[in-house]
N, CA, C and O of each residue as an XYZ file, in Angstrom:
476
protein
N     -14.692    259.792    111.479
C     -15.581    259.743    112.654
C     -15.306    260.960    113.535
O     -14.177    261.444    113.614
N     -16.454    261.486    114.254
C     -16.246    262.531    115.039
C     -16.695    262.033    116.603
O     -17.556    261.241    116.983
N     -15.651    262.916    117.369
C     -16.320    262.275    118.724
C     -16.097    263.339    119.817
O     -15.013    263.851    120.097
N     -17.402    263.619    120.447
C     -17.740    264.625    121.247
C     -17.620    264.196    122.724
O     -18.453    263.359    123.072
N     -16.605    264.674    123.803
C     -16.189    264.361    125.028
C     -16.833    265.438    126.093
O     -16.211    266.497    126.180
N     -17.675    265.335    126.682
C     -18.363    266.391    127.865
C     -17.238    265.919    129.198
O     -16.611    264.864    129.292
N     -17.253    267.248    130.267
C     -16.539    266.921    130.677
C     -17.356    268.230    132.337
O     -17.747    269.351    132.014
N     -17.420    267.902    133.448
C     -17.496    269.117    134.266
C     -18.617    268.747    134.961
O     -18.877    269.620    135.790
N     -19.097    268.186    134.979
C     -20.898    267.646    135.911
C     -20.068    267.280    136.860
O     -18.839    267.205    136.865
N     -21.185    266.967    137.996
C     -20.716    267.144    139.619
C     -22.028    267.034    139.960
O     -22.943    266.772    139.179
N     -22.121    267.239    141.160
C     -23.435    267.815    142.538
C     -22.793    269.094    143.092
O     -21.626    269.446    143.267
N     -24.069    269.691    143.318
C     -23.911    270.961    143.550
C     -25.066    271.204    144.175
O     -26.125    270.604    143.991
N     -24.781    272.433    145.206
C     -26.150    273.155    146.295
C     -26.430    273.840    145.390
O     -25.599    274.385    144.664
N     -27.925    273.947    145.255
C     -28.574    275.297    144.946
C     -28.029    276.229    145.128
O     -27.342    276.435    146.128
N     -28.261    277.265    143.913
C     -27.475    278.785    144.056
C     -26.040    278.247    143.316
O     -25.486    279.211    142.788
N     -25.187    276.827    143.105
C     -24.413    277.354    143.087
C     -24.020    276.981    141.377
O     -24.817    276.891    140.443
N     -22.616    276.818    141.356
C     -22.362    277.336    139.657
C     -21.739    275.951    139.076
O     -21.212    275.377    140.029
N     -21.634    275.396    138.207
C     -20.806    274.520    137.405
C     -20.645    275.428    136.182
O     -21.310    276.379    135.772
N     -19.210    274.634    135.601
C     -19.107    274.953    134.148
C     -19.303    273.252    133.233
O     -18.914    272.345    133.969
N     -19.599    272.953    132.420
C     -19.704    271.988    131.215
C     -18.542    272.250    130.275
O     -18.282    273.394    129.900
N     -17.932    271.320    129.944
C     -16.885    271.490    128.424
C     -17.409    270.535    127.806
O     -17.852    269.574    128.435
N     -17.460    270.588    126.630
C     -17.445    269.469    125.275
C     -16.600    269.984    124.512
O     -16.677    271.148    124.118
N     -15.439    268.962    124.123
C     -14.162    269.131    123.169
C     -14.705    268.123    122.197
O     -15.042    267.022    122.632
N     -14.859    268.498    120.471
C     -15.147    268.021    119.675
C     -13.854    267.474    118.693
O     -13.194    268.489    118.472
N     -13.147    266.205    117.945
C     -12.264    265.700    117.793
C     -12.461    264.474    116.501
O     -13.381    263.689    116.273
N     -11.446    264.671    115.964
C     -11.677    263.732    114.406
C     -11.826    264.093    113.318
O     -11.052    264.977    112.952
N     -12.655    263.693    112.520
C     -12.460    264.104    111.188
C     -13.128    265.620    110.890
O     -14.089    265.878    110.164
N     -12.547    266.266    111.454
C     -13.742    267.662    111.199
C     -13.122    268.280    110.443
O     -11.900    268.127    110.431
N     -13.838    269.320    109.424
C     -13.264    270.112    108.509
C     -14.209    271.688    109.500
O     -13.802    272.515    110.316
N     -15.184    271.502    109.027
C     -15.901    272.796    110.227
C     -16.871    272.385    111.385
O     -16.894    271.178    111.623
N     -17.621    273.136    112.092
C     -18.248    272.778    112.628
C     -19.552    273.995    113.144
O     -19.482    274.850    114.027
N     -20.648    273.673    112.249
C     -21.637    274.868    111.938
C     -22.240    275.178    113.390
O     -22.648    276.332    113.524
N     -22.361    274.327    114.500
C     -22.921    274.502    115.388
C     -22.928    273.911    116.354
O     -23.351    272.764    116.204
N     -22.483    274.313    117.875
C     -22.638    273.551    118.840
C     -23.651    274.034    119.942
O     -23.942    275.230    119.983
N     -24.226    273.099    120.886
C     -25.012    273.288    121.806
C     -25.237    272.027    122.723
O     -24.888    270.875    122.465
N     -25.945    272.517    123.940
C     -26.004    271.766    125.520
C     -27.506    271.470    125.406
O     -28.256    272.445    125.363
N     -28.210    269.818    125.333
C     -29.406    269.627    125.513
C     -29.260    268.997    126.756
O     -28.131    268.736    127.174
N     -30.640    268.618    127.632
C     -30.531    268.061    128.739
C     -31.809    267.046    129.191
O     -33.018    267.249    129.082
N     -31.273    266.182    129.598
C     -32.809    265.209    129.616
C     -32.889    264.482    131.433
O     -32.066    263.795    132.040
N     -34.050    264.939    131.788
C     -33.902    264.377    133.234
C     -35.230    264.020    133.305
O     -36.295    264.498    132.913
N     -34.670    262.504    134.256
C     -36.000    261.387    134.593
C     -37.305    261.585    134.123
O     -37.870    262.652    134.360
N     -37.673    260.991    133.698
C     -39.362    260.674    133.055
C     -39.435    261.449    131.837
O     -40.065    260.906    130.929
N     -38.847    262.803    131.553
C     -38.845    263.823    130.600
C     -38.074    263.513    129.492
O     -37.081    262.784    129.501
N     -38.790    264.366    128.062
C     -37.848    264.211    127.271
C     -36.440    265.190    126.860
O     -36.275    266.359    127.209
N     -35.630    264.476    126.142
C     -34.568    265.385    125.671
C     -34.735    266.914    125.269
O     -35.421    267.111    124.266
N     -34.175    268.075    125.944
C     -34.836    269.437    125.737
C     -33.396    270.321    125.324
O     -32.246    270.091    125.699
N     -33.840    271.283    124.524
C     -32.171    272.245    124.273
C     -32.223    273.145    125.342
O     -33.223    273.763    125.707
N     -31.061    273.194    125.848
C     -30.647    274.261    126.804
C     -30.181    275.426    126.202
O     -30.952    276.366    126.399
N     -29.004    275.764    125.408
C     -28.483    276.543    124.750
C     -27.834    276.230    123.350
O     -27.130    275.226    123.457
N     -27.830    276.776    121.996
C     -27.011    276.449    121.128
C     -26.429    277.791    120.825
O     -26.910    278.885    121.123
N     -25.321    277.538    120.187
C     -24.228    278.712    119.414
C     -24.168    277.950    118.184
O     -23.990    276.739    118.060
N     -24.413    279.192    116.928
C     -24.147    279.083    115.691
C     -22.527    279.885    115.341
O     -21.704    279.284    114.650
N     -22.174    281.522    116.009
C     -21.614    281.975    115.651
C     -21.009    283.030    117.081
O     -21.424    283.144    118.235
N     -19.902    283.652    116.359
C     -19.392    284.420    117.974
C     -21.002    285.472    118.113
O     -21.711    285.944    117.224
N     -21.113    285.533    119.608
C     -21.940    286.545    120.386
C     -23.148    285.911    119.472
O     -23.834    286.754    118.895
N     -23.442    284.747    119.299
C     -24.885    284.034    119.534
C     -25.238    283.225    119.780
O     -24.703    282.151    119.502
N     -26.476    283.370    120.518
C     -26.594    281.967    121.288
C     -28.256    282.105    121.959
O     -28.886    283.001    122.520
N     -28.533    280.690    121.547
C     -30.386    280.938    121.972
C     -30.212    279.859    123.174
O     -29.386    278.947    123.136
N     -31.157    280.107    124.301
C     -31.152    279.448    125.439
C     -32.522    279.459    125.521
O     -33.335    280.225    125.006
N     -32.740    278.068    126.567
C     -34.647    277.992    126.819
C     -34.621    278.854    127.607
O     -33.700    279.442    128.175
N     -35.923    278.943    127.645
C     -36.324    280.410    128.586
C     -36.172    279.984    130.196
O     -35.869    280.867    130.998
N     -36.403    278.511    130.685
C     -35.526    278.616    132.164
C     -33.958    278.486    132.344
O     -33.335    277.854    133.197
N     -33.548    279.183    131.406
C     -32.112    279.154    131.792
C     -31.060    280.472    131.438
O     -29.861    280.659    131.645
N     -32.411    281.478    130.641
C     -32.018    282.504    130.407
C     -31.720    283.330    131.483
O     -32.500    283.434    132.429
N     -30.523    284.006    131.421
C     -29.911    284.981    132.570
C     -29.049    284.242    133.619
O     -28.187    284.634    134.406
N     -29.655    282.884    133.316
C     -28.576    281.773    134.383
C     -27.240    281.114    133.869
O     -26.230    280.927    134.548
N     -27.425    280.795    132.529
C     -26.752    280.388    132.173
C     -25.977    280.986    130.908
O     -26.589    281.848    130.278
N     -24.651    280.614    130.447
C     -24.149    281.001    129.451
C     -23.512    280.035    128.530
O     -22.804    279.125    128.961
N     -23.744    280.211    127.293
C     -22.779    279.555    126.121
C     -21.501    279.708    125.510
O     -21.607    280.584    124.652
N     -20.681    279.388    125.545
C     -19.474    279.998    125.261
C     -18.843    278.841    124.081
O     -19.272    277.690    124.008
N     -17.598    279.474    123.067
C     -17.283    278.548    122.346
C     -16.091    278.833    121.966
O     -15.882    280.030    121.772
N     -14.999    277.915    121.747
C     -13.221    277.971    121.866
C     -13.608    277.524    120.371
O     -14.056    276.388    120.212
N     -13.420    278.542    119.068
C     -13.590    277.749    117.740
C     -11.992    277.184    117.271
O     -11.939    276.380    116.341
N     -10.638    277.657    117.982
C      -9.558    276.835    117.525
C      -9.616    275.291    118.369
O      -9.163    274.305    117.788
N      -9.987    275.205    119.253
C     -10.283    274.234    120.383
C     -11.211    272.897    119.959
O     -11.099    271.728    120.329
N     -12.046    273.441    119.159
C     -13.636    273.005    118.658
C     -13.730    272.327    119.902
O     -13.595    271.109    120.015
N     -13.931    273.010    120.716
C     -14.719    273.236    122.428
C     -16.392    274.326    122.751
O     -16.684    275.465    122.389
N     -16.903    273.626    123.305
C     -18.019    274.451    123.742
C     -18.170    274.566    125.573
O     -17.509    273.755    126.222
N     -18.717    275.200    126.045
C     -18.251    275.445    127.223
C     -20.099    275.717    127.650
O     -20.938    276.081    126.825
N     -20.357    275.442    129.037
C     -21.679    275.485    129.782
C     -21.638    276.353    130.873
O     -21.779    275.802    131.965
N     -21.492    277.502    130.874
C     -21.623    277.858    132.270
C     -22.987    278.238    132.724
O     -23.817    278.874    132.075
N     -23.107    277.761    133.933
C     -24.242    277.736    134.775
C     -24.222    278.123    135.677
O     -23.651    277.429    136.519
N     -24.705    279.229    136.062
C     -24.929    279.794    137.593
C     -26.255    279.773    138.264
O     -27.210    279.449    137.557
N     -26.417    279.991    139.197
C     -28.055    279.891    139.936
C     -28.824    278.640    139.875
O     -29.991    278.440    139.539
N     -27.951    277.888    140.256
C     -28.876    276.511    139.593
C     -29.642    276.343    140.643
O     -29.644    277.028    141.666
N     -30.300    275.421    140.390
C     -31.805    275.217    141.163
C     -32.213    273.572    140.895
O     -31.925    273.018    139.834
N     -32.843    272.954    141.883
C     -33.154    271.625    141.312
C     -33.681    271.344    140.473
O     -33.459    270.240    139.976
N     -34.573    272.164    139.951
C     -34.605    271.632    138.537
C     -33.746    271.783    137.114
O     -33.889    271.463    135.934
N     -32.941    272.343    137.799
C     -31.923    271.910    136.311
C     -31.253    270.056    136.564
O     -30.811    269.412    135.613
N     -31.306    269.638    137.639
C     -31.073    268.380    137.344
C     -31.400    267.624    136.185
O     -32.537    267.732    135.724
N     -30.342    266.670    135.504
C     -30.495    266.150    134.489
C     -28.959    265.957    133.920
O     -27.939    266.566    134.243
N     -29.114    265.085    133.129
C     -27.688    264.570    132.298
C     -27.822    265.685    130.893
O     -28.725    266.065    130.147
N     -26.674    265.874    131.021
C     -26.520    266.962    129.945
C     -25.670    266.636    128.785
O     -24.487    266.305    128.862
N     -26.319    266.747    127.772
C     -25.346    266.179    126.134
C     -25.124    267.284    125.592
O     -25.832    268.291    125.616
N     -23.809    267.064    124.927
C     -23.384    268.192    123.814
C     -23.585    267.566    122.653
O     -23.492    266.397    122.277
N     -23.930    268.759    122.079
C     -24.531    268.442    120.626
C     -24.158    269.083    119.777
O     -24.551    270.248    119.834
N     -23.023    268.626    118.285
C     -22.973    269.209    117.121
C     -23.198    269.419    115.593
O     -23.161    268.401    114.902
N     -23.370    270.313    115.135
C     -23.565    269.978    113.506
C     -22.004    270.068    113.144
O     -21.461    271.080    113.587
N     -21.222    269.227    112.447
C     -20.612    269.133    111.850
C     -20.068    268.968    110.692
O     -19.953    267.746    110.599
N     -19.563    269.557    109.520
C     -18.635    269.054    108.633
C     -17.607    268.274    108.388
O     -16.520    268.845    108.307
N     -17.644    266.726    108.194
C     -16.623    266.227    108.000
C     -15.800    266.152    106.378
O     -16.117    266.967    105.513
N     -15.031    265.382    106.188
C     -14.835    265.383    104.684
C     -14.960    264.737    103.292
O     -14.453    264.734    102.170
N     -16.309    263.983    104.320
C     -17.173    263.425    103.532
C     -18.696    263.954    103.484
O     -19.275    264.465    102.525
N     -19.133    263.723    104.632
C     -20.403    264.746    104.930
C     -20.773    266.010    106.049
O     -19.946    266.623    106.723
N     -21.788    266.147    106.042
C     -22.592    266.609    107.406
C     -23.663    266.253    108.059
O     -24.874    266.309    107.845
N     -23.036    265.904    108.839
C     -24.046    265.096    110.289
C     -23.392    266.162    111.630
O     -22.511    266.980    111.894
N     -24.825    265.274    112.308
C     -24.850    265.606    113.885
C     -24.570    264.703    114.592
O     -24.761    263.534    114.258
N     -23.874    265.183    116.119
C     -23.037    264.096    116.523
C     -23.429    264.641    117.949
O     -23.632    265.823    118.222
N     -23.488    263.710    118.695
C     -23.833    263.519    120.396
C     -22.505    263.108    121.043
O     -21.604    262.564    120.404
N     -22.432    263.429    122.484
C     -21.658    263.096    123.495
C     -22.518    262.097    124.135
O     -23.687    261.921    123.791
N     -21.716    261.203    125.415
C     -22.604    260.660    126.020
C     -22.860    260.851    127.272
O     -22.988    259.989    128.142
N     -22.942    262.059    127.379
C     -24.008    262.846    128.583
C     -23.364    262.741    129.704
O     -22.948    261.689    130.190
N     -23.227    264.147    130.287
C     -22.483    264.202    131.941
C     -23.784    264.773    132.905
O     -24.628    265.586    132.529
N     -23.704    264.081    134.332
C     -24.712    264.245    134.940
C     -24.977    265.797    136.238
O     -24.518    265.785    137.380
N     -25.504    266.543    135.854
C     -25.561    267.240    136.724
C     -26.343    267.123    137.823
O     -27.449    266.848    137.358
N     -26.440    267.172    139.109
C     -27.326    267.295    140.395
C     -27.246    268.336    141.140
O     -26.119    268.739    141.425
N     -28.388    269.019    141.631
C     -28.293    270.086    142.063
C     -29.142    269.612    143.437
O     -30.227    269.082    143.202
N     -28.792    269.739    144.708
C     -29.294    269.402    145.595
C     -28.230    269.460    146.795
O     -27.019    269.250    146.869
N     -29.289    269.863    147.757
C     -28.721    270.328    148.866
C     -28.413    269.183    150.006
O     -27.889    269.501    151.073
């Protein structure tokens, strides 16, 4: 079994910054891919950023230049940093991975840390 721990949500004023961690743990042999989706009230589940590999990483287009992806591969940690936030980034935020275990490959969810951005 694999199990994905988010960790770093808060409230926060506009303008200002959080970071996100997800530490990934258990049966892992690799882990092809991690990334930050985010789902807030009435809306559905949307990707924020994923990393496949060092120095890549695709982000939605409202979060490009704001935000960054980062990834600890001895750690099997992924990291959220967010700057410039704005109320609409409100929303609970899941980490999300593809994994190798040593039986299969599946994808595996956290259970979502809440960000608020409001003044």
């Amino acid at each position: 079994q694999v199990r994905l721990v988010e960790s770093g949500g808060g409230l926060v004023q506009p303008g200002g910054s959080l970071r996100l961690s997800c530490a990934a743990s258990g049966s892992i042999l690799s882990i092809n891919a991690m990334g930050w989706y985010r789902q807030a009230p009435g809306k559905e589940r949307e990707l924020v950023a994923r990393t496949i590999s060092v120095g890549n990483g695709n982000y939605a287009d409202s979060v490009k230049g704001r935000f960054t992806i980062s990834r600890d591969y001895a750690k099997n940690t992924v990291y959220l940093h967010m700057n410039s936030l704005k109320p609409e980034d409100t929303a609970v935020y899941y980490c999300n991975a593809d994994v190798n275990t040593y039986r299969i490959r599946n994808e595996y969810w956290g259970q979502g840390t809440q960000v608020t951005v409001s003044s």
